[in-house]
PLY file of the C-alpha trace (Angstrom):
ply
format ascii 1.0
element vertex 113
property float x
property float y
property float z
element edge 112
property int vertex1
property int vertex2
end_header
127.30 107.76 130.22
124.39 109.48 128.46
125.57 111.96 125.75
124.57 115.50 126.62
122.50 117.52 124.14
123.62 121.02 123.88
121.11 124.25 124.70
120.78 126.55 121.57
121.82 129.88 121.63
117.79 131.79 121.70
119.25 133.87 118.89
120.61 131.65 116.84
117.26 129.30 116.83
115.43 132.12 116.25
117.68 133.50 112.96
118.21 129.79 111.43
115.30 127.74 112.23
113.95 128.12 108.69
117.84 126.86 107.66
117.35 124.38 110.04
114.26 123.00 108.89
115.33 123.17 104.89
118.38 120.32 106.27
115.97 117.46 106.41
114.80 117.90 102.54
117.65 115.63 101.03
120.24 117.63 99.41
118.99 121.12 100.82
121.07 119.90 103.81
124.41 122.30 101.84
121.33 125.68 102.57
122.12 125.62 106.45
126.03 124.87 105.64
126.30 127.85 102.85
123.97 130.02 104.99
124.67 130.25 108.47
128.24 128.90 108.57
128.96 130.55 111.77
125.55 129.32 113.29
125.72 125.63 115.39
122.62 125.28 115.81
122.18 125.33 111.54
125.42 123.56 111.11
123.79 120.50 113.91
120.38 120.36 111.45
122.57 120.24 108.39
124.66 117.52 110.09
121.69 115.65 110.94
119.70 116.02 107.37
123.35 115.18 105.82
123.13 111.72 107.98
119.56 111.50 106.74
120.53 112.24 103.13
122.76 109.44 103.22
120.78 107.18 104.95
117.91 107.64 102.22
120.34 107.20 99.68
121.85 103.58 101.22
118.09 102.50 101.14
117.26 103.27 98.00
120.58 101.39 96.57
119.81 98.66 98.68
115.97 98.65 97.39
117.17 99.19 93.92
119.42 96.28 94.05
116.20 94.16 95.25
113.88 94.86 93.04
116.57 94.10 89.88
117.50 90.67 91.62
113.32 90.12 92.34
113.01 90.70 88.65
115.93 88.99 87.23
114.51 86.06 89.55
111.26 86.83 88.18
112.47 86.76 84.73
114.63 83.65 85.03
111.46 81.72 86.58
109.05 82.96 83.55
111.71 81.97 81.04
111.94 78.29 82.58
107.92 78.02 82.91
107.96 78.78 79.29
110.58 75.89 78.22
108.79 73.40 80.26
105.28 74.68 78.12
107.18 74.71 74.62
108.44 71.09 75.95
105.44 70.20 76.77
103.89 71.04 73.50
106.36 69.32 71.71
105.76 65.78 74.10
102.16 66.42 73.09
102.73 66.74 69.17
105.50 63.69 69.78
102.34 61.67 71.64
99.97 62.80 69.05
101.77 62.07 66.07
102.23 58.32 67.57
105.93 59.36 67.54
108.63 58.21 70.44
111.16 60.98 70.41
112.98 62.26 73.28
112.29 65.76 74.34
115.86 68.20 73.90
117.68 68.99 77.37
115.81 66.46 79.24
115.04 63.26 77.36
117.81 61.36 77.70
116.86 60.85 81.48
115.68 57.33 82.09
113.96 57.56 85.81
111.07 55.09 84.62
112.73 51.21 82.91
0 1
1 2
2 3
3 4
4 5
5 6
6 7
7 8
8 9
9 10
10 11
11 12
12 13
13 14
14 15
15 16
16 17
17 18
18 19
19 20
20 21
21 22
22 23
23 24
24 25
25 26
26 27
27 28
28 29
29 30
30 31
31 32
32 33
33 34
34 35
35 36
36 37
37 38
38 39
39 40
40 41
41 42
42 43
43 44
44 45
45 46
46 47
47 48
48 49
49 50
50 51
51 52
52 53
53 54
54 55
55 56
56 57
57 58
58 59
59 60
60 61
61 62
62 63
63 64
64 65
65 66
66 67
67 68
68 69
69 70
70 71
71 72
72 73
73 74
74 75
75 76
76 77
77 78
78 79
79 80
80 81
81 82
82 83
83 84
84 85
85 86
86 87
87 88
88 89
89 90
90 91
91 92
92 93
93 94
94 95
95 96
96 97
97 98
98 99
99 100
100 101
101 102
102 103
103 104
104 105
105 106
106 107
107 108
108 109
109 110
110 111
111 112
């Protein structure tokens, strides 16, 4: 059954449609509320930008979140490029030297007899 949208009041639309608009501008949705108490059609905007409000709000958590774990991943994968170059250096300086010492963390790994 399809949900039936209710007909203004002429009046009231024409008193709080300023109110009304002000309820979609994030947390000017309390204007309509304080305002026009008594007026539905204010109190349905303000209902409406409140839903919006916290819709904007569960976004920008969730996109906040993101971007810290994209970074933190970013940050991780930077920090373990830059032990594999400093490891690399150091096999190269080994190599150079005409030395045969195993690299820290991984040398001990045979995988080639």
């Amino acid at each position: 059954m399809a949900e039936v949208t209710p007909t203004p009041d002429a009046n009231d639309v024409a008193n709080n449609k300023v109110l009304a608009i002000l309820a979609y501008f994030g947390i000017l949705f309390l204007i309509p509320l304080l305002a026009a108490k008594d007026s539905p059609f204010a109190r349905f905007h303000a209902n409406q930008g409140l839903n919006l409000f916290i819709l904007w709000i569960a976004a920008y958590i969730v996109v906040t979140i993101l971007v810290i774990i994209v970074h933190a991943l970013a940050l991780i994968l930077n920090l373990l490029f830059l032990v594999v170059l400093i490891l690399a250096i150091l096999g190269i300086i080994n190599a150079a030297k005409g030395e045969m010492k195993e690299l820290p963390l991984i040398g001990k790994f045979k995988f080639i007899k």
